[in-house]
LODREN-339194 format. One record per residue (C-alpha): residue in three letters; chain; z, x, y negated. Coordinates in nm, 4 decimals, padded with zeros to 6 digits, m for minus. Layout:
R   vexdren   gutor          Z          X          Y
R       ALA       A          Z          X          Y
...
This chain:
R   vexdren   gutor          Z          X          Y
R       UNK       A    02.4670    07.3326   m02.1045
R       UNK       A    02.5918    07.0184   m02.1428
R       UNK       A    02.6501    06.7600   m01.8297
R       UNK       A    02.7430    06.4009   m01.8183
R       UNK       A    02.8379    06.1151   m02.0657
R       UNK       A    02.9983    05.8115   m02.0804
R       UNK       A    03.1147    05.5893   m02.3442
R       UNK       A    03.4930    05.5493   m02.1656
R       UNK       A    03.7110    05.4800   m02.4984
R       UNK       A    04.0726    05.6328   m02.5318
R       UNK       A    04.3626    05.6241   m02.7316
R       UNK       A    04.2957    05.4604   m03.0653
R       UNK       A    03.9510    05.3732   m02.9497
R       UNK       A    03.7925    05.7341   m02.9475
R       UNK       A    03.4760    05.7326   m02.7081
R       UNK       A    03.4947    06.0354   m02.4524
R       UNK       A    03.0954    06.1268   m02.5538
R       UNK       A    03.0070    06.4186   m02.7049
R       UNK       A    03.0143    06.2590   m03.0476
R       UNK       A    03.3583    06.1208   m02.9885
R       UNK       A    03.5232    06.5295   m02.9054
R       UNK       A    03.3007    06.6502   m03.1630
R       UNK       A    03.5699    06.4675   m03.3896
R       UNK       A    03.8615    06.5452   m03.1983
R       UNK       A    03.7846    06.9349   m03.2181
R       UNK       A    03.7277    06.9656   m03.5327
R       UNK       A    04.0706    06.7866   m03.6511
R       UNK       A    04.2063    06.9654   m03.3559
R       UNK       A    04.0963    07.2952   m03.5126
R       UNK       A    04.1228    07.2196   m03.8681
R       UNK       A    04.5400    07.1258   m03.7502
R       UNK       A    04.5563    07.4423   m03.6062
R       UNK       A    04.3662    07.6443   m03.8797
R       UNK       A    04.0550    07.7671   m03.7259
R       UNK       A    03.7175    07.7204   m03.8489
R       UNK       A    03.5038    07.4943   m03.6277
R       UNK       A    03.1739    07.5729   m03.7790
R       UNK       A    02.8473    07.5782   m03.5393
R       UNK       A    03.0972    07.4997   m03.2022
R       UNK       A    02.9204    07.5131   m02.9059
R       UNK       A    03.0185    07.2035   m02.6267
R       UNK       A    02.9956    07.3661   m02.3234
R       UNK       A    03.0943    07.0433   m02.0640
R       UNK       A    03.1673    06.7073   m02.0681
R       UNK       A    03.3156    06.5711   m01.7575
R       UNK       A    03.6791    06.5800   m01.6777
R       UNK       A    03.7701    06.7579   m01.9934
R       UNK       A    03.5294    06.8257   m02.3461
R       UNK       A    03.5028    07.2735   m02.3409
R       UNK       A    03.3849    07.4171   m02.6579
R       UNK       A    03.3350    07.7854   m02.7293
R       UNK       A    03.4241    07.8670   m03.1625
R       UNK       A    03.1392    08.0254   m03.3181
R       UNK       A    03.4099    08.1998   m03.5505
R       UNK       A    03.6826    08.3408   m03.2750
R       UNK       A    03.6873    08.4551   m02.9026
R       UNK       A    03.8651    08.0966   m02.8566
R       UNK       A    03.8067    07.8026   m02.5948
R       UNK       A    03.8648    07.4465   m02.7262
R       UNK       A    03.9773    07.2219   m02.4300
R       UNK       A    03.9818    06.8405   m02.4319
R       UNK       A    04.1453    06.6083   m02.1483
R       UNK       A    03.9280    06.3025   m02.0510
R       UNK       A    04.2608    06.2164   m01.8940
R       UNK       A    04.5175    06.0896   m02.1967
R       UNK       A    04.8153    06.0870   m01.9677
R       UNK       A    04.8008    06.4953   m01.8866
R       UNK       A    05.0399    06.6121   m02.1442
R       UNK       A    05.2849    06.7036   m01.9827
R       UNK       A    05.0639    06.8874   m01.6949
R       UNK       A    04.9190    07.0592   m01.9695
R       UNK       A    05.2515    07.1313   m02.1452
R       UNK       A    05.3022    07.3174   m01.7815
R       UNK       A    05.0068    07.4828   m01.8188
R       UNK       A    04.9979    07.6702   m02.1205
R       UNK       A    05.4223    07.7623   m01.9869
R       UNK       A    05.1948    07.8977   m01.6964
R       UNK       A    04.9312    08.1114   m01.8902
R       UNK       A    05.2546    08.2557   m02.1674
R       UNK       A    05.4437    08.3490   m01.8341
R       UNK       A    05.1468    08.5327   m01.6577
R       UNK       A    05.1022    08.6738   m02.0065
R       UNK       A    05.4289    08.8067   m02.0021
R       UNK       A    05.4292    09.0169   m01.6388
R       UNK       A    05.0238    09.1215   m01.7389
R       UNK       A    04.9068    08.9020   m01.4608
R       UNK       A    04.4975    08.8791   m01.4908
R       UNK       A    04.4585    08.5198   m01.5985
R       UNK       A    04.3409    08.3218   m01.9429
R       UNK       A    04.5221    08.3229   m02.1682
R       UNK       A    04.6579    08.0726   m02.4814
R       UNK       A    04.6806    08.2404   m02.8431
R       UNK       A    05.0225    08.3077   m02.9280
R       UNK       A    05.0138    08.1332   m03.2853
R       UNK       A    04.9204    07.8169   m03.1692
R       UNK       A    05.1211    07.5774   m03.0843
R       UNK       A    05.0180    07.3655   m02.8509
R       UNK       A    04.9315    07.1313   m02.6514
R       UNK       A    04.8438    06.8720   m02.9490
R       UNK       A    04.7320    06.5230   m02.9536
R       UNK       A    04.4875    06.3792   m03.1343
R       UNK       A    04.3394    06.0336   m03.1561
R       UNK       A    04.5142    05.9879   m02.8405
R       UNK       A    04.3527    06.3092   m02.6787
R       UNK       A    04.5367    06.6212   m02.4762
R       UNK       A    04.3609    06.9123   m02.6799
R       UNK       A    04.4514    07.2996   m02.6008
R       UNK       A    04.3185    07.6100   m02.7142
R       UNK       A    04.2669    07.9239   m02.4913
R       UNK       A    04.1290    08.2540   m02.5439
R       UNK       A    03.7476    08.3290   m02.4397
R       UNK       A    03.7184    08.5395   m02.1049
R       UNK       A    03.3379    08.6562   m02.2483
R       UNK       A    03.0516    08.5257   m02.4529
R       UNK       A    02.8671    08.4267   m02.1249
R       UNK       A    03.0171    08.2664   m01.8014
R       UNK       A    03.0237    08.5091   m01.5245
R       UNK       A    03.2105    08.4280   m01.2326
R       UNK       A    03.4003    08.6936   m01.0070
R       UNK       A    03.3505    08.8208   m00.6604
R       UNK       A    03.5242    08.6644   m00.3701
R       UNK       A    03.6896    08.9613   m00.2763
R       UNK       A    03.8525    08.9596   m00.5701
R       UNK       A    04.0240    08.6046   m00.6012
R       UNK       A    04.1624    08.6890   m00.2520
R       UNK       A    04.3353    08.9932   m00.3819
R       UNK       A    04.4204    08.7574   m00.7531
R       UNK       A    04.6088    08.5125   m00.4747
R       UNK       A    04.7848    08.8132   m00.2418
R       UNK       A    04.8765    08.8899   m00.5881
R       UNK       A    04.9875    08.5590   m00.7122
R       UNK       A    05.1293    08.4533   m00.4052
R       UNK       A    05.4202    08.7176   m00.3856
R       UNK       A    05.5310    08.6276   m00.7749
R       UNK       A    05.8237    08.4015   m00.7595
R       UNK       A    05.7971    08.1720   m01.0924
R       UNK       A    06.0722    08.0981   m01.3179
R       UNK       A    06.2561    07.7862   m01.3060
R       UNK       A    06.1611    07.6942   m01.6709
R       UNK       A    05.8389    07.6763   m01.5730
R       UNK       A    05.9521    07.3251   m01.4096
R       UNK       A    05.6470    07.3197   m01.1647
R       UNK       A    05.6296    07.0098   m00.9386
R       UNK       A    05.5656    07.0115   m00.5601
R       UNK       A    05.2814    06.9346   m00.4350
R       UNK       A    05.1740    06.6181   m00.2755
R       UNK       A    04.7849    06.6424   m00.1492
R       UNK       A    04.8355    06.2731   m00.0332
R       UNK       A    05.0317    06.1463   m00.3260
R       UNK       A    04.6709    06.3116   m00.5262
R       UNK       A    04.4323    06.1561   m00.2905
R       UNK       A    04.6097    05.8152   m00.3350
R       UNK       A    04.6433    05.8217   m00.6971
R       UNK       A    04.2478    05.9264   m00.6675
R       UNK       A    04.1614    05.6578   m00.4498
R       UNK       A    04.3618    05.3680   m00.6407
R       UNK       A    04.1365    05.4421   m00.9339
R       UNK       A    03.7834    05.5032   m00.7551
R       UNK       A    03.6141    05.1640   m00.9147
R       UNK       A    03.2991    05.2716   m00.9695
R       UNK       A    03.2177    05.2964   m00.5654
R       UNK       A    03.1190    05.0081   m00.3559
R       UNK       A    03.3660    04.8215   m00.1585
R       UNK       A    03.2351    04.9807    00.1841
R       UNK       A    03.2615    05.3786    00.0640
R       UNK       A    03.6061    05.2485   m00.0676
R       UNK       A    03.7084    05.1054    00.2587
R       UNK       A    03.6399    05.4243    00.4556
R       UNK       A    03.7902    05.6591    00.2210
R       UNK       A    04.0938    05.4542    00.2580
R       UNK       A    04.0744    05.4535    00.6423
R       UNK       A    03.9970    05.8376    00.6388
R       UNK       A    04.2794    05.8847    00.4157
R       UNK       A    04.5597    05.7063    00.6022
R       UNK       A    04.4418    05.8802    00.9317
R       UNK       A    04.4706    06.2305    00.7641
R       UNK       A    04.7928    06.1472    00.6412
R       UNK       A    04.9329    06.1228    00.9728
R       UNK       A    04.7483    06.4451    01.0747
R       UNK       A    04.8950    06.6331    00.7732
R       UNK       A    05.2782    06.5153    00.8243
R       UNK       A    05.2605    06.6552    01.1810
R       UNK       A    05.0961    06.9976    01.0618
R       UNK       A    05.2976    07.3580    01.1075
R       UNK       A    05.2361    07.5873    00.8201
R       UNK       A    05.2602    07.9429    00.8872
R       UNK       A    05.2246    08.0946    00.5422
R       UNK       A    05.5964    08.1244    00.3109
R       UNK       A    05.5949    07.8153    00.0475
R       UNK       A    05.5750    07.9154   m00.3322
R       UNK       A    05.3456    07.9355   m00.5797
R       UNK       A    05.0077    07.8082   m00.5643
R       UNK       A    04.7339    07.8211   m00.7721
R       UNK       A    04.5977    07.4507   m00.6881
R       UNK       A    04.2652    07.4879   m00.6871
R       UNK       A    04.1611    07.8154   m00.5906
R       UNK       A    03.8109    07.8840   m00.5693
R       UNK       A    03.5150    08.1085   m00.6878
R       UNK       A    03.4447    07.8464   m00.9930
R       UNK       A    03.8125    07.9309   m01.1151
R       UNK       A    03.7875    08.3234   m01.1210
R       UNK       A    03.5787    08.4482   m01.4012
R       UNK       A    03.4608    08.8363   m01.4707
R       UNK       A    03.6342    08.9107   m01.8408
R       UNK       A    03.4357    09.1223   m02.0781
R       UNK       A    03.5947    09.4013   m02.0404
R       UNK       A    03.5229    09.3629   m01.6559
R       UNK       A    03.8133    09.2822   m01.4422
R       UNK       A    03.8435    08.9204   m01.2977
R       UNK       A    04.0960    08.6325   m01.4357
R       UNK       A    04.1838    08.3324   m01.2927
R       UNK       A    04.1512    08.0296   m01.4970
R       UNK       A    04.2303    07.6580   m01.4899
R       UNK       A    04.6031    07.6981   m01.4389
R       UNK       A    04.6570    07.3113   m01.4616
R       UNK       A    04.7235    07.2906   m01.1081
R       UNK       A    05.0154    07.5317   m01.0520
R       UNK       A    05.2759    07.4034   m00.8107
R       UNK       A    05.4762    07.4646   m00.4946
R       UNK       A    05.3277    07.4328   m00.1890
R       UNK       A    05.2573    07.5924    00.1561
R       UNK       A    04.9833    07.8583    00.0409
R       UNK       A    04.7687    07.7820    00.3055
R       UNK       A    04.6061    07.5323    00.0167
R       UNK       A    04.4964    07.8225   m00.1782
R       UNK       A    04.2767    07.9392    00.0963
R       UNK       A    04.1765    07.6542    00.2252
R       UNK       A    03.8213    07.6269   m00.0530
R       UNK       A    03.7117    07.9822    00.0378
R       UNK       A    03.7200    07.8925    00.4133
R       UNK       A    03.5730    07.5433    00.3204
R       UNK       A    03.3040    07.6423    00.1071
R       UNK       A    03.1907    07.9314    00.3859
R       UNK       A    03.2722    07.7099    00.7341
R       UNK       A    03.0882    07.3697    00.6295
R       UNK       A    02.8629    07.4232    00.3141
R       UNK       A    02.7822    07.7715    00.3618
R       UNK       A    02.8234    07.8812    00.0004
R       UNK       A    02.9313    08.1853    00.1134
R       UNK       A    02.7930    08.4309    00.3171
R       UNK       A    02.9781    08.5217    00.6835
R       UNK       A    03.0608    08.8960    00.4764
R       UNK       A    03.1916    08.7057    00.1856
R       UNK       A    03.4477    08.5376    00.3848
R       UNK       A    03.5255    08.8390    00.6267
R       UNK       A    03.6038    09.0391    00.3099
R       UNK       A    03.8475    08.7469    00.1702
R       UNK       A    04.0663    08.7499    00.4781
R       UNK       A    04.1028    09.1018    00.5247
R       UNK       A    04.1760    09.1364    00.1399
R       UNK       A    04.3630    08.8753    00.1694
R       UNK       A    04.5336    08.9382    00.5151
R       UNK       A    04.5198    08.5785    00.6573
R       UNK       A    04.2601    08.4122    00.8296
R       UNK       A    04.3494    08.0189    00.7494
R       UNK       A    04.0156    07.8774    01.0350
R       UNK       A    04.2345    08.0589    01.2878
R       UNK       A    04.5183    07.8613    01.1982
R       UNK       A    04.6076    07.4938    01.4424
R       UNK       A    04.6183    07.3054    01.1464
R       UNK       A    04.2895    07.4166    00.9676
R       UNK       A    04.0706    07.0968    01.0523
R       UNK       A    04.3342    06.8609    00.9609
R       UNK       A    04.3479    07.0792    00.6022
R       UNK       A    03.9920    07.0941    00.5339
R       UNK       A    03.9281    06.7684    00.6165
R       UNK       A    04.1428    06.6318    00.3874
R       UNK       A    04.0887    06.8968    00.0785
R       UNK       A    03.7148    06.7755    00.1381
R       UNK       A    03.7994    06.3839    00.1631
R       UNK       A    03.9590    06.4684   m00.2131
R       UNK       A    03.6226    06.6334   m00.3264
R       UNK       A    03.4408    06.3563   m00.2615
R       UNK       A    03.6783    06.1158   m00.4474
R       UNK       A    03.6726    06.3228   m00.7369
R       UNK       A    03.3112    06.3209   m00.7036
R       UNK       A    03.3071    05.9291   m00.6824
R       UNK       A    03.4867    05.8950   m01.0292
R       UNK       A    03.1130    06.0370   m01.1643
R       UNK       A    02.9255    05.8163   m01.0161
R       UNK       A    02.8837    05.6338   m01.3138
R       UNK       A    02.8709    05.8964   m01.5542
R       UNK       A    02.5523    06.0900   m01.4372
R       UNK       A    02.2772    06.0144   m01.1977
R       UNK       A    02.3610    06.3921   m01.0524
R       UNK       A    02.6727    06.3020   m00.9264
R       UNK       A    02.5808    05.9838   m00.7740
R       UNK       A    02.2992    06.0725   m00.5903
R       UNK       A    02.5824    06.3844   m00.4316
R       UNK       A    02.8089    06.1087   m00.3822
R       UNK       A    02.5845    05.9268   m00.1436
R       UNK       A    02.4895    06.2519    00.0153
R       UNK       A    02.8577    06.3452    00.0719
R       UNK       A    02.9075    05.9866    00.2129
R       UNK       A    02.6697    06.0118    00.4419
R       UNK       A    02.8163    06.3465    00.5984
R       UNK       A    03.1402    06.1884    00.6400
R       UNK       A    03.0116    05.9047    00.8238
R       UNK       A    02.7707    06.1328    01.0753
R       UNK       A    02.9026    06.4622    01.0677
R       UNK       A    02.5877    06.5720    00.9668
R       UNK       A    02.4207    06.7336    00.6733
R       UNK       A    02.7546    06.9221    00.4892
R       UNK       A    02.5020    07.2610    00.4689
R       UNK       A    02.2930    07.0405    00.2083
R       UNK       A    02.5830    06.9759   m00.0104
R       UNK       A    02.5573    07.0983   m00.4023
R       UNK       A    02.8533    07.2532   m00.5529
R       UNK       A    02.9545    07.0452   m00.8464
């Protein structure tokens, strides 16, 4: 299925709509020597997916032209979890990659399965005990990681919302900040997923569970990697009260218990819904969850009616 389209222009003029990747794949591809023949566009939002008709391959194109070198990180990431047989995508060795072209971030992965399929949430908790005790090479160069420095950067560039949603992220942002500088993590700092969630752990064919989108890899207090599950359970009810009770004890840690866990989810939330507010003008979908979102952060009320995007 495809979602969302805009006619946002990059590099040497390239349009990010679904005629404007169909182009970029296909040079991509034909660089690369693969046969692009009946490709299938899976999404359009933040980045163009297409499954090959020909190969078990996933073509992925940044919306973002200024990724590069978070993507050069990324497919370091996937060839080092490769290495130690760590259950996550993977890139095909013969390619190198990332490339550029017309001004695009383009990589190639290998397909999980023919169908998408995502994993239980048992099982990311024991993919993240797992992760969380690897210690990562230092060629791997990954950043630390600034949740303000994101929401900032996010907020700078959230033009398509009206001055009055601006304002109060703004305000909601600089009062978190001071909550988050004053917070005590308990968990050891290391290696972090990013973005851990049950739309990021996908059941291969062959019927274990991977974790994918390894663009966000960094250091950080793991408490972030737990933060979604708890999130996604405590204020949207997404999952079930047994879903969640299984995560911690596979997982060992039970982050709402934590001090600091309001001051956390409030502000992985408060970046949702900036994300979210860079759609607005790309699909009617996302704005009409925008305003819903809004409206919960202003009452209090109504996160159980939330859609997960």
């Amino acid at each position: 299925m495809i979602s969302g389209t805009d006619g946002e222009a990059h590099g040497d003029g390239t349009e990010f709509t679904a005629e404007g990747v169909e182009t970029v794949m296909r040079e991509a591809c034909e660089a690369a020597g693969l046969d692009s023949t009946e490709a299938e566009l899976l999404r359009l939002g933040s980045n163009a997916v297409y499954r090959l008709a020909s190969l078990p391959i996933i073509v992925r194109i940044a919306r973002d032209p200024a990724v590069l070198a978070e993507m050069e990180r990324a497919v370091g990431v996937a060839r080092w979890l490769g290495t130690i047989d760590f259950p996550a995508t993977r890139v095909p060795t013969a390619i190198a990659q990332p490339v550029l072209v017309r001004g695009l971030v383009v990589t190639f992965w290998e397909s999980v399965q023919e169908r998408e399929e995502y994993a239980a949430v048992s099982e990311l908790a024991d993919l993240l005990r797992r992760l969380h005790w690897l210690e990562e090479p230092e060629s791997l160069g990954l950043p630390y990681f600034d949740p303000l420095a994101k929401l900032s950067a996010s907020l700078d560039g959230l033009h398509a919302v009206s001055p009055e949603d601006r304002s109060f992220l703004e305000e909601r942002s600089a009062k978190l900040a001071k909550e988050y500088d004053r917070l005590d993590f308990v968990l050891p700092f290391g290696l972090i997923h990013g973005d851990a969630n049950i739309g990021n752990i996908l059941r291969h064919r062959d019927g274990h569970a991977v974790l994918i989108d390894l663009d966000g890899f960094a250091l950080a207090p793991r408490e972030w990697d737990l933060i979604l599950t708890a999130l996604y359970y405590d204020r949207y009810g997404w999952h079930t009260e047994a879903e969640y009770a299984e995560f911690v004890h596979r997982y060992g840690f039970d982050l709402m218990n934590w001090p600091g866990y309001e001051t956390l989810a409030d502000l992985r939330e408060l970046m949702m819904v900036a994300w979210l507010g860079h759609q607005v003008d790309v699909s009617e979908r996302s704005a009409t969850e925008f305003a819903r979102r809004m409206r919960s952060l202003r009452t209090g009320e109504g996160r159980d009616s939330w859609s997960a995007f």
